[in-house]
C-alpha positions as CSV (number, residue, x, y, z in Angstrom):
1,X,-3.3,-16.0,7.2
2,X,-7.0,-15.7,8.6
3,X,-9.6,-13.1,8.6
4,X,-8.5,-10.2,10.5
5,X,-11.3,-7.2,12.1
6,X,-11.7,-4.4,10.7
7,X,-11.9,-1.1,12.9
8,X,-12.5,1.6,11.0
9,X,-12.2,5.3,13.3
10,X,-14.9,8.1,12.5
11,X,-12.0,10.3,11.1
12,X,-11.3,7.9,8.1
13,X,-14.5,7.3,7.5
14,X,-15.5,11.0,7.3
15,X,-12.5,11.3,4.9
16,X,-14.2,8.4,2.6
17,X,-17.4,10.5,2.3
18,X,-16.0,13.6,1.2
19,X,-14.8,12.0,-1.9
20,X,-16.5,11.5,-5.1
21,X,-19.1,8.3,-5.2
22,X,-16.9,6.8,-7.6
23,X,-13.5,7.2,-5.7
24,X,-15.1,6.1,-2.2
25,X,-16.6,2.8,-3.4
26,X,-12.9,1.9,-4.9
27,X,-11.6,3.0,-1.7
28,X,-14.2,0.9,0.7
29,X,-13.2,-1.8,-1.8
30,X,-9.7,-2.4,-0.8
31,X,-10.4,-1.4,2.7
32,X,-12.3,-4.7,2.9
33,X,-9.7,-6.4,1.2
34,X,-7.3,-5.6,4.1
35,X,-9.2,-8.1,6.9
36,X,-8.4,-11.1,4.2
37,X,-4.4,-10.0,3.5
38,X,-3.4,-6.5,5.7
39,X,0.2,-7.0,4.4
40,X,-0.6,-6.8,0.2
41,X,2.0,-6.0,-2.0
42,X,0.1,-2.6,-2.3
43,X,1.1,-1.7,1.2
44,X,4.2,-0.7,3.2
45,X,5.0,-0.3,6.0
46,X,5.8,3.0,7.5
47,X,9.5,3.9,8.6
48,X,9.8,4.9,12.2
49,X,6.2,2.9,13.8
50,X,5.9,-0.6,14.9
51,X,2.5,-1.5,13.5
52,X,1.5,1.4,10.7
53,X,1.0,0.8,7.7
54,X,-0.2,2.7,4.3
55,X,-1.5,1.6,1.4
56,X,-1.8,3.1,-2.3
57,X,-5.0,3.6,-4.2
58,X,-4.4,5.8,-7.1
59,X,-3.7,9.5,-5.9
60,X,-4.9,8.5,-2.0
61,X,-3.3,6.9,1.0
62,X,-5.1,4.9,3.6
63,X,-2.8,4.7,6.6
64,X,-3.7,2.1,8.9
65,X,-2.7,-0.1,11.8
66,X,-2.4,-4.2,12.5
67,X,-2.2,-5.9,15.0
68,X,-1.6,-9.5,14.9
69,X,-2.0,-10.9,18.2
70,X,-5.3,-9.9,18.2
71,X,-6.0,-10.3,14.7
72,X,-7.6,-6.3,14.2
73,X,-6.4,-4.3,11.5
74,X,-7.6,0.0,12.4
75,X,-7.7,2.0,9.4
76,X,-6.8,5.2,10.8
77,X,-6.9,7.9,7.8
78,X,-7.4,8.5,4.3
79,X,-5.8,11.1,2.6
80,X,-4.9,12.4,-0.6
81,X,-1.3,12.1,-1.6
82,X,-0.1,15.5,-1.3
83,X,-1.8,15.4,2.2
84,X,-1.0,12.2,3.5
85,X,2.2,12.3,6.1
86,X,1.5,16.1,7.4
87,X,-0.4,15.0,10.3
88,X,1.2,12.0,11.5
């Protein structure tokens, strides 16, 4: 599949520093994991958008974007599950 770039926006990254040490590392973990397979099996795909995505890591969502043609995957929020779709 190739290596795709990651592009993380200031918001998400904010939301990773809130979070406990522990829970942010995990998070950053499978963030990174995303450039080598954006479409795991620990992802969907989000009804009604062409190229959104989230993905599930315990109780928190990290809602994100590909695009193939130009091989960038934007990681757009992460939230916690009972916050994660009123925004978007």
């Amino acid at each position: 599949m190739g290596t795709y770039h990651l592009i993380i926006l200031k918001k998400a990254v904010k939301d990773i520093q809130k979070l406990d040490p522990s829970v942010a590392q995990m998070i950053w973990r499978h963030i990174e994991a995303l450039s080598e397979n954006p479409r795991s099996p620990a992802s969907k795909k989000l009804k009604g958008s062409q190229n959104l995505y989230r993905l599930r890591i315990r109780d928190w969502r990290v809602i994100y974007e590909i695009n193939d043609s130009k091989k960038v995957v934007k990681v757009i929020h992460v939230f916690h599950r009972k916050d994660a779709y009123r925004d978007l």
